[in-house]
DRENGU-565282 format. One record per residue: residue in three letters; x, y, z of N, C-alpha, C, O, CB in turn. Coordinates in steps of 0.1 Angstrom, whole numbers, plus 2048, in hexadecimal, padded with zeros to 3 digits. Glycine has a CB too. Layout:
N
alaXYZXYZXYZXYZXYZ/...
***
This chain:
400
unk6D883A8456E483784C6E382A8546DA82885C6E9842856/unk6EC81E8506E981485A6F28148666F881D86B6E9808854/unk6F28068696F980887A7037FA8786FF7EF8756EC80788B/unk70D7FD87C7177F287B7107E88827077EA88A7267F5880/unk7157DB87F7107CB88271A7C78927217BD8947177BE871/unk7167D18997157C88AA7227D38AD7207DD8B37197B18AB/unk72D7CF8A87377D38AC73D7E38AC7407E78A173C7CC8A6/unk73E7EB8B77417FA8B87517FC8AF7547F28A87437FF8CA/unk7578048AF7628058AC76E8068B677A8078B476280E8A6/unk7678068C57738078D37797F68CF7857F38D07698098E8/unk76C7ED8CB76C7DF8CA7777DA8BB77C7CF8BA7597D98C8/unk7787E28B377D7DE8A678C7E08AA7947D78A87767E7897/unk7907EB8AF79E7EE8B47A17E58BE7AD7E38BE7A17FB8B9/unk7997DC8C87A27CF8CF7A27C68C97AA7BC8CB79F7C98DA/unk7947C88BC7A07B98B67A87BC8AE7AF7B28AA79B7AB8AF/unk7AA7C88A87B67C38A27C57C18AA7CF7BA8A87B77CC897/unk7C17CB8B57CE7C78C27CF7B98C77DB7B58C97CC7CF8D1/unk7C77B38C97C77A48CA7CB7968BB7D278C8BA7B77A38CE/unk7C479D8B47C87968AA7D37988A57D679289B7C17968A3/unk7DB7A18AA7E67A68A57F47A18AE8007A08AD7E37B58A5/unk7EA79C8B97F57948C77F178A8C17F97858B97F37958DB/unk7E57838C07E47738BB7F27728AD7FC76A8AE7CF7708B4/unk7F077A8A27F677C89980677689F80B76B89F7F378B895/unk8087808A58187818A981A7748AF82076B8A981C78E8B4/unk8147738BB8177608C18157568B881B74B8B980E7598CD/unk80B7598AE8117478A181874C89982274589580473E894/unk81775A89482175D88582F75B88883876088182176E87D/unk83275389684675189584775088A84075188085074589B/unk85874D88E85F74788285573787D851738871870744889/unk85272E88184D72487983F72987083B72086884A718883/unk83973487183173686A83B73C85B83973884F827740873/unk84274485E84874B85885174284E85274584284E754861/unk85673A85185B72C84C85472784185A72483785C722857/unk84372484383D71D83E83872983083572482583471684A/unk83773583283374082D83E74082083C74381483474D838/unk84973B82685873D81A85572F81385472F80786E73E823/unk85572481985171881184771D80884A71F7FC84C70C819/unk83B71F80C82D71E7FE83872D7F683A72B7EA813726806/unk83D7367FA84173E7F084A73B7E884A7407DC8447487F3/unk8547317EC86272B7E085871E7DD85B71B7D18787237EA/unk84F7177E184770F7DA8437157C98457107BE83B70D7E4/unk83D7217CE8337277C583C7297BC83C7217B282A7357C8/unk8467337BC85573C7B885972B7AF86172C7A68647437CB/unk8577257B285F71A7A985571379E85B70D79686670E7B4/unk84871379D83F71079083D71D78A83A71C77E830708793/unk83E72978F83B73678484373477584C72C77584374678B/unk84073876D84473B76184A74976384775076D838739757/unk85474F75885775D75984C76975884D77475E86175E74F/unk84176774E83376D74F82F76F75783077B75C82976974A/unk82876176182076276E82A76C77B82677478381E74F774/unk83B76777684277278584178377C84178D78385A76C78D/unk84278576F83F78F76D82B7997728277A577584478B75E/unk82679077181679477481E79678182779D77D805788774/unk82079478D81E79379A81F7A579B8197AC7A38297887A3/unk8297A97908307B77978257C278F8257CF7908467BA791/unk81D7B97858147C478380D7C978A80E7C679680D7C277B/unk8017D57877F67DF78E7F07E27837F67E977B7FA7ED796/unk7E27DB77F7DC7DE7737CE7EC77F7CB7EA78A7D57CA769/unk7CA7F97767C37FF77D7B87F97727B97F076A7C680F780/unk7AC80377679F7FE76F79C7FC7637937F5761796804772/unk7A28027597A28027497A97F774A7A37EE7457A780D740/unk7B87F374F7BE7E774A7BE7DA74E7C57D17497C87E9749/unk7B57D975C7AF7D275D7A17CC7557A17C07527AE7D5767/unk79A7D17527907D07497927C873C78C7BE73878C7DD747/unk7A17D37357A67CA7277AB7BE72E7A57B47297B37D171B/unk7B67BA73A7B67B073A7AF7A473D7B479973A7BC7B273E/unk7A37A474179579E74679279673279378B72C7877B074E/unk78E7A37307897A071F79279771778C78E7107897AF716/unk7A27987187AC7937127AF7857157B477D70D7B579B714/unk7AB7857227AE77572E7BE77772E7C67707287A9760726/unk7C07837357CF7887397C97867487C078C74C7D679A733/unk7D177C7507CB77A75D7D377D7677CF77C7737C576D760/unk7E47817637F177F7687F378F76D7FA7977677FD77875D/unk7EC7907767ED79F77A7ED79978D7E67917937DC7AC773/unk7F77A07937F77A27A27F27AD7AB7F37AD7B78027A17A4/unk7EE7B77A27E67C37AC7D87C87A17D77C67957F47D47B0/unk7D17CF7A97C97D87A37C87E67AA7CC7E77B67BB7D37A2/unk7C47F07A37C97F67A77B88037AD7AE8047A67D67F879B/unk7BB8097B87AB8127BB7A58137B27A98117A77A98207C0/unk79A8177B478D81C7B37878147A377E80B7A578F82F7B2/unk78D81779478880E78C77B80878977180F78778D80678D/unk77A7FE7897727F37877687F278D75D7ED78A7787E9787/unk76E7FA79F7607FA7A976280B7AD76280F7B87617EB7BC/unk7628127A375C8207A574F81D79E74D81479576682E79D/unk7448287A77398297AA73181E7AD72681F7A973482E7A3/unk7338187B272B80A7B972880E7C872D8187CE7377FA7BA/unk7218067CC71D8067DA7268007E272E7FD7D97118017DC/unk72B7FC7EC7307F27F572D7E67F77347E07FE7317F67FE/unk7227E07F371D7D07EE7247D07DF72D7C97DB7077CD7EE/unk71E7D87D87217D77CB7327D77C27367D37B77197E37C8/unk7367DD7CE74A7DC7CB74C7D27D17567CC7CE7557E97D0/unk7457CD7DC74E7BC7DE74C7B57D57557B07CF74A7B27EA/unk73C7B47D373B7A67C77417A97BE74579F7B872E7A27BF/unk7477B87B77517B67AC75A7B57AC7607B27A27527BC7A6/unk7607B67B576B7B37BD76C7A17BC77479B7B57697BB7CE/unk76479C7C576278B7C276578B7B777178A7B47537827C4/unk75978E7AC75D78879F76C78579777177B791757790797/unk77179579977879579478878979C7927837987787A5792/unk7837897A77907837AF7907737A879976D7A278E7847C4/unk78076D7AA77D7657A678275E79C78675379D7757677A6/unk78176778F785764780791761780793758778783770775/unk79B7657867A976B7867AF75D78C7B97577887AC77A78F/unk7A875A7967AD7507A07A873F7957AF7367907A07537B4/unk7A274179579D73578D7A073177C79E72677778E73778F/unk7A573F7757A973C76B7B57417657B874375979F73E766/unk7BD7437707CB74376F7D27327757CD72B77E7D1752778/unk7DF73176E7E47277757E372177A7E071577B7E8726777/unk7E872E7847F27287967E472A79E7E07247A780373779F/unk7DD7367967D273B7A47DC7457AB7E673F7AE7CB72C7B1/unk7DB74B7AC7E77567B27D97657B57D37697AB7F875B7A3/unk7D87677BD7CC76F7C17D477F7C07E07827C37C47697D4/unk7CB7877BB7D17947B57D079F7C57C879B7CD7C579B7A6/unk7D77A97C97D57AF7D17CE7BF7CE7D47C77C77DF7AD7D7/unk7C37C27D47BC7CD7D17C27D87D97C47D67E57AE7CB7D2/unk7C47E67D37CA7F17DC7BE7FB7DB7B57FA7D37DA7F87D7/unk7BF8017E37B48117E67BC81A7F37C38167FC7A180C7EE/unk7B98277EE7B88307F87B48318027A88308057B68357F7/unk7BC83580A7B383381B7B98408237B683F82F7B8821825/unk7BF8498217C68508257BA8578337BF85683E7CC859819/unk7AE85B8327A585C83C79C85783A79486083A7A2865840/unk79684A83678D84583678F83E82679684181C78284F839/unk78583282978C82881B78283680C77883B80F78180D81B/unk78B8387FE78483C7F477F8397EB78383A7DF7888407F2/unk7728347F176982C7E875D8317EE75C8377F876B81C7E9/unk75082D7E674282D7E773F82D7F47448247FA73C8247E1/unk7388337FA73382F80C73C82C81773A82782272B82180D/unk74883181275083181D75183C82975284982875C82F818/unk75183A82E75484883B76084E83976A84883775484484C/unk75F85983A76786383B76C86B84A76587285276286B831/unk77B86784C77E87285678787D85978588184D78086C85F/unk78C88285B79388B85D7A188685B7A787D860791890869/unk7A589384C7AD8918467BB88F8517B789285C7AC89B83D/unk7C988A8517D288385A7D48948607D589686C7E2879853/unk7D489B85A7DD8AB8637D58AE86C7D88B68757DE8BC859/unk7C88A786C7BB8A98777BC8A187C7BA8A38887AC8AA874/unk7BF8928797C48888867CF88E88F7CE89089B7CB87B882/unk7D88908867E089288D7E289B8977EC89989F7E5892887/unk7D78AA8977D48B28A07D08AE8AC7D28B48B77CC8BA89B/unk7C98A28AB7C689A8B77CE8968C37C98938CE7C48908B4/unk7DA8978C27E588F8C47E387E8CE7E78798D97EF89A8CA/unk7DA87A8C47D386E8CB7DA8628C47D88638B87C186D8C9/unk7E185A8C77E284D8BA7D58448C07CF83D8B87F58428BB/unk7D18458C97C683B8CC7BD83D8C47B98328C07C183B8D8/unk7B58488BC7AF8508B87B484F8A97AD8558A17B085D8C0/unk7C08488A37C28468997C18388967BC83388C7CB84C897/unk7C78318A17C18228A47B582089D7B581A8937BD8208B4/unk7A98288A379A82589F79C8298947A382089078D82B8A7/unk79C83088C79983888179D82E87A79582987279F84687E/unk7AB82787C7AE81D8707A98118707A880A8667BB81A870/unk7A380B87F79E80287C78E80087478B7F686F7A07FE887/unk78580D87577F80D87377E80D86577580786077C812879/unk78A81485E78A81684F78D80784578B80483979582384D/unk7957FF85279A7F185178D7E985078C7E08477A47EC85F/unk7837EC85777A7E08577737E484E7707D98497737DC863/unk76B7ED8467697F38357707EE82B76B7EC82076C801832/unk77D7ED8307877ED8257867DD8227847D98177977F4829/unk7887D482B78D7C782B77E7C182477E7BA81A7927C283C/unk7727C482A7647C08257637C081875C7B781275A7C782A/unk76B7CE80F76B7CF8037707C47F876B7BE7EE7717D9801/unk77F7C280178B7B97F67947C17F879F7BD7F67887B57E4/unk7947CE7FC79F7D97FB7AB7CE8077A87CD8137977ED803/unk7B47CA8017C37C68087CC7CB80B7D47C78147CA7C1804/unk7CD7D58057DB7E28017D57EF8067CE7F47FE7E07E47ED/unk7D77F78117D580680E7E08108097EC80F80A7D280A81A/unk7D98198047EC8228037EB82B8097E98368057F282B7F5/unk7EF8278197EE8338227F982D82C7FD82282A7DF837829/unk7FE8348387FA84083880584C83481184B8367F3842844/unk7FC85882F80986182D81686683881486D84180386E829/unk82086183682486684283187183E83B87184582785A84C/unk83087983483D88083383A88C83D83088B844841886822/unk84489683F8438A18478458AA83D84B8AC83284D8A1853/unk83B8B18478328BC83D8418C984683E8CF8508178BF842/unk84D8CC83F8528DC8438508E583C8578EF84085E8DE843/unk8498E68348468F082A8378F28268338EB81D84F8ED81E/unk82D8FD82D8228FE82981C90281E81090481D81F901830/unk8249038148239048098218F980081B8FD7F582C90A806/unk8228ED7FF8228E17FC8148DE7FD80E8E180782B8D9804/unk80F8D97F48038D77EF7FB8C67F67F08C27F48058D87DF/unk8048C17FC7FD8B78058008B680F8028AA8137FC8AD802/unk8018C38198028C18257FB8BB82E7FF8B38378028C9828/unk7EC8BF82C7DC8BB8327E08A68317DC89D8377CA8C4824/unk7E78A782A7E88938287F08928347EC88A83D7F288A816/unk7FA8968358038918407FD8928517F389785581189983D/unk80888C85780688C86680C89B86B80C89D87780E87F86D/unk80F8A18648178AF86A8248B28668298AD85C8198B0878/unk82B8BB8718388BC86A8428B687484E8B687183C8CC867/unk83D8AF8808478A888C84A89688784288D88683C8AA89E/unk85589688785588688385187C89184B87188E86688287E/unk85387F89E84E8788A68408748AB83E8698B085387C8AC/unk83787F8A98298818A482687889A81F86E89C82788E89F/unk82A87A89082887388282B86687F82785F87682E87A879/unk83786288A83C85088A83284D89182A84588C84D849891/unk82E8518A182384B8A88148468A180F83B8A48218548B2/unk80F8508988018528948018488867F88418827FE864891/unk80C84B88180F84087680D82D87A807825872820844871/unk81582988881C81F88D80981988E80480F88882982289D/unk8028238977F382489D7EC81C88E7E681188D7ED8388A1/unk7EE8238877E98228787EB81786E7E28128677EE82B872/unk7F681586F7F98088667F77F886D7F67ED86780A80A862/unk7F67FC87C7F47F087F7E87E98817E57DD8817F97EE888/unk7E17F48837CD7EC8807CE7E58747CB7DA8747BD7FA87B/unk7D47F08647D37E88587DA7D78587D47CC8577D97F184D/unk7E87DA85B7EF7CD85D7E97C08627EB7B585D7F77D0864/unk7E17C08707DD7BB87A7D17B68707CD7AB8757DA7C5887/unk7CB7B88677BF7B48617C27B08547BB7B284B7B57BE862/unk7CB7AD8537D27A68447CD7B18387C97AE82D7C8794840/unk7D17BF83E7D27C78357DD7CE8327E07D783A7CA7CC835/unk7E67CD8277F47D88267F67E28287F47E981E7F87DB81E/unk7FB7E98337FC7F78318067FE82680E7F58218017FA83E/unk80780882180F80F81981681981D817820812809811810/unk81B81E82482282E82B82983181E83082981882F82F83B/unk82583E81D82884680D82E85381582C85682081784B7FF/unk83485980D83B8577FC84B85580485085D80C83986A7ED/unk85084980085F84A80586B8517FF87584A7FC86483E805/unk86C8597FD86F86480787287480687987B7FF87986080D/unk86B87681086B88B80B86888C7FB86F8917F288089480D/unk85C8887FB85A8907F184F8A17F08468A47E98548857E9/unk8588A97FC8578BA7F48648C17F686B8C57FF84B8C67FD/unk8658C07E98718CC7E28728D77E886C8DA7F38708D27D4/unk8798E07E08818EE7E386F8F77DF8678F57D68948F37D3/unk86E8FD7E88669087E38579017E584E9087E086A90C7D3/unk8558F87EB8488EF7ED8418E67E08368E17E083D8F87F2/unk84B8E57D88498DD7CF8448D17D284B8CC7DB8528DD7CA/unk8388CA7CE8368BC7D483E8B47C783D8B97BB8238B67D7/unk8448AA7CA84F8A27C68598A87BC85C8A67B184A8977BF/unk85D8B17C68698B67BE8748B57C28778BA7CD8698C17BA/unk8818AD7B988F8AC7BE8938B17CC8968BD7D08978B27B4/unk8938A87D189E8B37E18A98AD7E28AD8A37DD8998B37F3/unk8B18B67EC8BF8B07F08C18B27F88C78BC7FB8C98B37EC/unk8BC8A68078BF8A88118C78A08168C98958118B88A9815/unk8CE8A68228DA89B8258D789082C8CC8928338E58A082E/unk8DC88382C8DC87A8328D487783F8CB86F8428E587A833/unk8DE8878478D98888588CB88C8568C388485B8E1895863/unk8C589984D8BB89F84B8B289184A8AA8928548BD8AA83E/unk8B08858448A887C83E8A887484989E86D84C8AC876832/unk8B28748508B286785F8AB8698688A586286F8BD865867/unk8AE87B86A8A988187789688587488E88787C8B489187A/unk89688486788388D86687B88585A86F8878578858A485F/unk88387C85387D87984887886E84B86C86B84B88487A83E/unk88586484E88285785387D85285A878847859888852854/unk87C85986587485187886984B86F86C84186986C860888/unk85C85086F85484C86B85284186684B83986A851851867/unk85B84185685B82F85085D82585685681B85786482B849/unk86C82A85C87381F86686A81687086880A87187D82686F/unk86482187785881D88184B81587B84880B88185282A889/unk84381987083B8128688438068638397FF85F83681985D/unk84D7FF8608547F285C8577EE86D8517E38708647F5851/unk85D7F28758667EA8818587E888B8567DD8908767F688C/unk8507F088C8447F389683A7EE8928357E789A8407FF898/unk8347F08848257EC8848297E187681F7DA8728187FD882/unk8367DF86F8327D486882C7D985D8267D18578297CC86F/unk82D7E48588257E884B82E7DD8418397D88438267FB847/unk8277DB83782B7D082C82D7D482182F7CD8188217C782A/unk82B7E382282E7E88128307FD81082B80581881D7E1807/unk8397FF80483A80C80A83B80D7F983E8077EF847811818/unk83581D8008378227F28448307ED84583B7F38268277EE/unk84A82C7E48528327DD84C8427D98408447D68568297D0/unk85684D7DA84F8587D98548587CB85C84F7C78538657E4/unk84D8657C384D86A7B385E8737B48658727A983B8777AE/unk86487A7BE86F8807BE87C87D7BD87F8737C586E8857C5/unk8858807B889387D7B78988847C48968907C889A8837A9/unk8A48767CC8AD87B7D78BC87D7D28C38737D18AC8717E3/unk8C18897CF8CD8897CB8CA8857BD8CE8797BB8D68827D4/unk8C588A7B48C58877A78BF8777A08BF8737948D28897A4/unk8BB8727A98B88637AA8AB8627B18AA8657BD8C385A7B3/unk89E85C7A589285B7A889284D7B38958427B288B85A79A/unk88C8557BD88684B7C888183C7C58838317CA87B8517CE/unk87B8407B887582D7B58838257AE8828197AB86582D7A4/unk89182C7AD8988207AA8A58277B28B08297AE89B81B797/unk8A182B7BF8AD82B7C88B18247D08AC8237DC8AD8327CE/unk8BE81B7CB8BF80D7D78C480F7E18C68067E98C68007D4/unk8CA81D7E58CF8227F28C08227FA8BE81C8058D78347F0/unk8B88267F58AA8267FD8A281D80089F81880B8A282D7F9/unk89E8197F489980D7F589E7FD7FA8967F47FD89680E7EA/unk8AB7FB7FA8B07EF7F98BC7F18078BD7E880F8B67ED7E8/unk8C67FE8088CF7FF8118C38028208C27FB82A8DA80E80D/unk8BC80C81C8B780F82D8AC80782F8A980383A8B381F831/unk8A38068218927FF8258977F382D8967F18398867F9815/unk89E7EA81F89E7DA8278AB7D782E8AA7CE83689C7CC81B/unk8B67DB82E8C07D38318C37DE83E8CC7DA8458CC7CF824/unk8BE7EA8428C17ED84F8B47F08578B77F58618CA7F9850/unk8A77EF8578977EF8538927DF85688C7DC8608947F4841/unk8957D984E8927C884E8857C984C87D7C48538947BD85C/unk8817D283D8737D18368777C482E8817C282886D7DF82B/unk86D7BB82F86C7B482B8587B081E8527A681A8717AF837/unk8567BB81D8487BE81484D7C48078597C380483D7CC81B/unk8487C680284C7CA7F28447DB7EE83B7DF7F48447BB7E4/unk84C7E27E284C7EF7E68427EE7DA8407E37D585A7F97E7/unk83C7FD7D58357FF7CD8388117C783C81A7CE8277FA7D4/unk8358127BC83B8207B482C8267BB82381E7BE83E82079E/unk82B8397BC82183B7B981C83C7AB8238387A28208437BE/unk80F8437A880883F79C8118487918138557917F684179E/unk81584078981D84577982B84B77C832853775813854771/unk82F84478884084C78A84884478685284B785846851799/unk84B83878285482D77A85683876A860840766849819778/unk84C83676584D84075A85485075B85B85775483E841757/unk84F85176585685D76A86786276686D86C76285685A779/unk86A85276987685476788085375A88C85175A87884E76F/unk87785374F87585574687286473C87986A73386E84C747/unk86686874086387573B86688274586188D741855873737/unk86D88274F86E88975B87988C76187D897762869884762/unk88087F76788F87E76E89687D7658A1882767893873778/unk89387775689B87374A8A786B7508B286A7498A0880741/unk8A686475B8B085975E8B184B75A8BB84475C8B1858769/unk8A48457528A383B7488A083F73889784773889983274D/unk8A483A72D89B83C72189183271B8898347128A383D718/unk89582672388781D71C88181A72788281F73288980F714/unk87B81272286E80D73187680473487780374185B80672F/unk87E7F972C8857ED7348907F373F8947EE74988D7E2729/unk8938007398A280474389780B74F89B80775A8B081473B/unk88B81275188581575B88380B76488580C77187C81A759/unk87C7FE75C8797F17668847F076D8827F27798787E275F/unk8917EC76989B7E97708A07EE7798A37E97838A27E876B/unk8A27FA7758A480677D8A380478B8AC80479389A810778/unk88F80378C88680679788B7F579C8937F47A587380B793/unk8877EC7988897DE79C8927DA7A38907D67AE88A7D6793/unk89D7DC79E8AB7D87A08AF7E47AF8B77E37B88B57DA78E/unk8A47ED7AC8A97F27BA89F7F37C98A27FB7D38AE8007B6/unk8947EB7C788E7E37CD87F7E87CF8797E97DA8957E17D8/unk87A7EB7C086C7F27C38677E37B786A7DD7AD8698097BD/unk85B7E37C28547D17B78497D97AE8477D87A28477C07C4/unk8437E07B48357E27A98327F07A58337FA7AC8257DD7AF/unk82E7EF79882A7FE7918207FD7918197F478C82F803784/unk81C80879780B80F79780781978F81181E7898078167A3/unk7FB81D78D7F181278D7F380C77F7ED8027807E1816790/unk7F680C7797F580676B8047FF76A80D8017727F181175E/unk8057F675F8177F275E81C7F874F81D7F174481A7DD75F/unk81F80875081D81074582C80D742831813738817820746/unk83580674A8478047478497F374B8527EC74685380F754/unk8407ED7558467DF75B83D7D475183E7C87518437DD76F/unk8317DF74682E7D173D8367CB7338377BF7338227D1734/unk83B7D172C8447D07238537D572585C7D471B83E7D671A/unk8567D972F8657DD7368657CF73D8697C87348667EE742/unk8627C67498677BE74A86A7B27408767AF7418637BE751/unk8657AD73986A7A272E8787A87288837A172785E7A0720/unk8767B97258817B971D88D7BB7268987BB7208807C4712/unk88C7BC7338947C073989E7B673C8AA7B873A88E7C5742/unk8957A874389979B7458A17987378AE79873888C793747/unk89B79472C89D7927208AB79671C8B3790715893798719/unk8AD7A47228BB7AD7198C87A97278D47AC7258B87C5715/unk8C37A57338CC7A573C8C67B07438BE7AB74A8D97A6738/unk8C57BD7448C27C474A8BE7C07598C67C37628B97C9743/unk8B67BC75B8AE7B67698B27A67678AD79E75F89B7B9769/unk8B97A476F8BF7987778B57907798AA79677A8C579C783/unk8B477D77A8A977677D8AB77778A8A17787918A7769776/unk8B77777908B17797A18A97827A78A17807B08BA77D7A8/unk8AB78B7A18A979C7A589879B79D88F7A47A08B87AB799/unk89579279688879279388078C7A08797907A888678A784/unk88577F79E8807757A887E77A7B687577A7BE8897687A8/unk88B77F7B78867867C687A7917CD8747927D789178C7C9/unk87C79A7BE86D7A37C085E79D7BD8537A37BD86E7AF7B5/unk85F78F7B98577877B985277F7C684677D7C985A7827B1/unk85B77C7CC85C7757D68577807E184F77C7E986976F7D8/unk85B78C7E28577917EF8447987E58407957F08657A17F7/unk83C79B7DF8327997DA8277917E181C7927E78367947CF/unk8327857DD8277757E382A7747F082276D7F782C7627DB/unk8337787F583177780582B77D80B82A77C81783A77780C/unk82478880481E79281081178E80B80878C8148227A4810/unk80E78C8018017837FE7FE7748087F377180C80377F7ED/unk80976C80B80876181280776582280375C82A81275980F/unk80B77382580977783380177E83680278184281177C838/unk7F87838307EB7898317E077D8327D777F83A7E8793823/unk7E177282B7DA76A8287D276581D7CA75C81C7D776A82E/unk7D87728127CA7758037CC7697FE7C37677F67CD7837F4/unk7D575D7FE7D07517F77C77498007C473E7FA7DC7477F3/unk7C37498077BE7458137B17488147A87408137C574981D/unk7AE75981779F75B8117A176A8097A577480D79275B81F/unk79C7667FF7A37707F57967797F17967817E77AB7687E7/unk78A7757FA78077D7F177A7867FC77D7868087747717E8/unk77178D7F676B79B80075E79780275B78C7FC76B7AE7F9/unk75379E80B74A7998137447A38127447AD81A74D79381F/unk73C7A180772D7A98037247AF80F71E7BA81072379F7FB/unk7247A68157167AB81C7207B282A71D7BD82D70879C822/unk72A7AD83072E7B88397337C28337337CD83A7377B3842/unk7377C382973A7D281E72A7DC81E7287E881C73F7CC807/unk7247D681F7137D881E70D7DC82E7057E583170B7C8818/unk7117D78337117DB8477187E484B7147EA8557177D1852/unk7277EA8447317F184B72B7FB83D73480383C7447E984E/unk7267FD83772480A83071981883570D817836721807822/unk72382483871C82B83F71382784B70782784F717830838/unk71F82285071C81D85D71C82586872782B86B72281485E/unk71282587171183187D71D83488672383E88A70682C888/unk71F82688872982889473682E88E73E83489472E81989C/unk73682B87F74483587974284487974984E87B747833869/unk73384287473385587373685588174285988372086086F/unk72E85088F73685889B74385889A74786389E7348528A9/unk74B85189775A85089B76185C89276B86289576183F898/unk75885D88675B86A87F75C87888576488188575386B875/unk74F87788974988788E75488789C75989389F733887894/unk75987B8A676287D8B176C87D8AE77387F8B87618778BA/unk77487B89E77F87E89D78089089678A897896784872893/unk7788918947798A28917758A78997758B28957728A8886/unk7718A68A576F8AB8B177E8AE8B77828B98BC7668A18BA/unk7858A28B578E8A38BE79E8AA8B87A88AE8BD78E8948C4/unk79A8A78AB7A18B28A27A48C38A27AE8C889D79B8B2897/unk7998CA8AA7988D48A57A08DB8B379E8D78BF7888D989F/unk7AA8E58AE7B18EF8B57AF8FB8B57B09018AB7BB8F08B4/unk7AB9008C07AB9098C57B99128C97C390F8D07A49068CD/unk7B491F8C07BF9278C67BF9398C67B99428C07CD9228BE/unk7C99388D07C59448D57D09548CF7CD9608D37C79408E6/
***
């Protein structure tokens, strides 16, 4: 077991509170200004290919063929893959490599963004593990979730990891439902605080947060992603707090689309959801992402598209950018989509454009690569196991 490089974890949570005030006093508007220039700069030499790559998520097999093929036009990758079973030195440098190749022998240079799990601790080789969120959340500490994230932030960032897909924040009303233990509980005010705590260590460190699954995804009977029908009020009052507060509060940059249909209408192409409340009463301004194999979904499942070009569109046009992990409908559904009319060049460009902006506000063109040897310092690192062993300390209830 080694011992982290100087710094405790009381120390990693002020800076990201500091860096997160430094953040805020330059990122005005003139930063933000300059952020939209390099993005309508970029947005205007793409080819239709290169803005099609942006909305891809190649996972580890299709990354690999694309590597072999010199298919370089991919905008995400997707966990574990390529750096399952590696060490934490050993997944940065492949991580380098691969960013490396991509950057240098594509076009534009357009740097790919890497996602992983982090729901309690990043899920990868040597990462620490803490207490799953239903045990944070027993805490009723957000400070205490503060650390936990920052800690999992400074593992994560050392890797290349940019993107987490956390945190869960649906409400768990039904203990029947098979991922309760993921969530923050069944109280939405609980669950917006611990979330807000959460997303903003990642944010603060030029890493994406993701608050999943949008929205209610447990059905009738504890079904996990099964059709519900809840009213409006029902979604405002218990469903929503949480998001809202992860977009208005902590800035999360990206959210993920749940696998369930609201009112007969799969979440990944609902523009009441995605497009009426996320951005235009919300003012998300990050770009959304499917979970893994639900675009298709809507295909062999909801049966509300029959081809992959009508799924692309579907989801696109109603404001979800990227299919995970693989692009088993947006490789060959966007061209035809564009191509037949289906998907609009605005409606393309624009899910392109918010892509590259959150990449230009993290900074991944800027420094786009991960750092071997502090990935190599922060693995199984002491001061995490303590922060581990004192977050399950402070987890456990007693009762009488």
């Amino acid at each position: 077991m080694s011992r982290c490089p100087k710094t405790c974890c009381y120390v990693l949570v002020l800076v990201g509170l500091v860096t997160g005030i430094i953040s805020g006093a330059e990122g005005g508007k003139a930063d933000q200004e300059a952020i939209n220039r390099r993005v309508e700069a970029l947005l205007k030499k793409m080819t239709l290919e290169e803005k099609f790559g942006q909305l891809l998520c190649y996972d580890g097999r299709t990354v690999s063929q694309a590597l072999k093929s010199g298919d370089y036009l991919f905008g995400s990758i997707a966990r574990g893959g390529v750096f399952r079973g590696k060490n934490a030195e050993e997944a940065a440098k492949k991580y380098n490599e691969i960013q490396k190749t991509v950057i240098s022998k594509s076009r534009l240079g357009i740097p790919f963004i890497y996602h992983e799990e982090a729901l309690h601790g990043l899920l990868l080789n040597q990462g620490t593990t803490y207490p799953q969120a239903i045990g944070l959340a027993a805490s009723w500490n957000p400070q205490l979730v503060s650390r936990v994230a920052a800690a999992i932030a400074e593992e994560a960032r050392a890797r290349g990891v940019r993107q987490v897909l956390a945190p869960v924040i649906n409400i768990a009303r039904d203990v029947r439902w098979g991922r309760v233990e993921e969530t923050f509980g069944e109280d939405p005010y609980l669950t917006s605080r611990l979330a807000v705590a959460y997303c903003r260590e990642f944010e603060s460190r030029g890493i994406v947060s993701t608050p999943k699954h949008f929205v209610a995804n447990v059905g009738d009977g504890g079904r996990d992603s099964h059709i519900v029908h809840f009213s409006e009020r029902i979604l405002r009052e218990i469903y929503f707090p949480a998001f809202r507060a992860c977009v208005q509060e902590a800035g999360a940059r990206s959210i993920m689309a749940a696998y369930n249909a609201l009112d007969g209408i799969p979440c990944n192409a609902h523009p009441w959801l995605l497009t009426d409340v996320l951005r235009k009463e919300w003012g998300f301004r990050g770009f959304v992402v499917s979970d893994y194999v639900a675009v298709p979904w809507m295909i062999q499942k909801h049966r509300t598209a029959a081809t992959k070009e009508e799924a692309t569109a579907q989801a696109v046009i109603a404001g979800l950018e990227v299919e995970c992990p693989r692009p088993t409908c947006f490789k060959e559904g966007l061209p035809k989509a564009v191509k037949s009319g289906l998907l609009p060049m605005p409606v393309l460009d624009e899910a392109v454009r918010r892509v590259l902006r959150v990449k230009f506000e993290i900074g991944l063109f800027d420094q786009p690569y991960a750092d071997p040897a502090r990935a190599k310092a922060l693995a199984d690192c002491a001061e995490f196991r303590a922060l581990a062993r004192e977050a399950c300390r402070q987890s456990i209830v007693l009762l009488k």
